[in-house]
N, C-alpha and C positions, 0 to 999 in steps of 0.2 A: 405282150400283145393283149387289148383289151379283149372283153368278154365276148363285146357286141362287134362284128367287121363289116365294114364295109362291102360294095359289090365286086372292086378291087382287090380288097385283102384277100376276101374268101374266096375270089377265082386263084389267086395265089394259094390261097391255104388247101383247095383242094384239087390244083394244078389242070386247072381248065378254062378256057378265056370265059373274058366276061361274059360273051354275047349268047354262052352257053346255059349259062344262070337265067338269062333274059329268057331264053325258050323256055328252061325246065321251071321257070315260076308259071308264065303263060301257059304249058300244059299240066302242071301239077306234078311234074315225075321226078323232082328236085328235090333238095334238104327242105323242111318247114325255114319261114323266113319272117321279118317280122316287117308290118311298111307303118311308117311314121308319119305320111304322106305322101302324097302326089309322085314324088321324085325321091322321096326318101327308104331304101330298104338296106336291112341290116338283117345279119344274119348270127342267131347264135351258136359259139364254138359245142357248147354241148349238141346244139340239133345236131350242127354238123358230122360231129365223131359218132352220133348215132346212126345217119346215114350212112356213111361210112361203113359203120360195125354190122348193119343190115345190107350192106352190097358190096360183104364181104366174102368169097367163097371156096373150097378147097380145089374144084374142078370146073374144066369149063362146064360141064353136064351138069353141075349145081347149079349153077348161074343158068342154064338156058332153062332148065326143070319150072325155077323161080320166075323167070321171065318170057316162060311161055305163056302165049294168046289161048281165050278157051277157044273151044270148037264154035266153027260158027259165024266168030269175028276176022 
């Protein structure tokens, strides 16, 4: 598998459909991605496994700690 994947591969490579990727670029809350153009985006396997390695966690209470809203919002 190359370095750089596709919007395809990488919903394969980190099992979630494509149209999943299309939000979390339009909101920001995705892996880093790389656009080459208009219609062109690629995604690097390192961003990837980093994202990953950061929305990684032992408990749900970890993940919701991290993923709490401040006060407020």
């Amino acid at each position: 598998m190359s370095s750089n994947l596709n919007i395809a591969e990488t919903a394969k490579y980190l099992g979630v459909p494509a149209r999943t990727l299309d939000r979390w670029r339009i909101s920001g809350q995705g892996p880093k991605f790389v656009r080459l153009g208009p219609r062109q985006v690629r995604y690097r396997v390192a961003d990837l496994d980093e994202y990953l390695q950061a929305n990684t966690f032992s408990s749900i209470a970890e993940a919701n700690s991290k993923h709490a809203r401040p006060s407020g919002h």
